[in-house]
C-alpha positions, 0 to 999 in steps of 0.5 A: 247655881240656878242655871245648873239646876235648870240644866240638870233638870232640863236633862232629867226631863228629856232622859225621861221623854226618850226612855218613854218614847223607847219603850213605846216603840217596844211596845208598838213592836211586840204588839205588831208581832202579835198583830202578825201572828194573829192575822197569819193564824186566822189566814191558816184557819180558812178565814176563821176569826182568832178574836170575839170582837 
């Protein structure tokens, strides 16, 4: 019984790990995108900045 319980919660862990790690490549994709967007902007504009860093 106790093996099966370690089994399940040794499944529960990693389901979780790769759900996070999914939904930060997700993540890392959109911020890409923006990234691109961004820099593709600031090219039109004539060398402008797009941020206020």
């Amino acid at each position: 019984m106790g093996i099966i319980l370690a089994v399940l919660l040794l499944a529960i862990v990693l389901g979780g790990v790769g759900f996070a790690v999914h939904a930060l490549w997700i993540v890392a994709g959109i911020v890409l995108v923006v990234w691109l967007l961004g820099f593709l902007m600031r090219t039109a504009e004539g060398g402008g900045h797009w941020y206020r860093w």
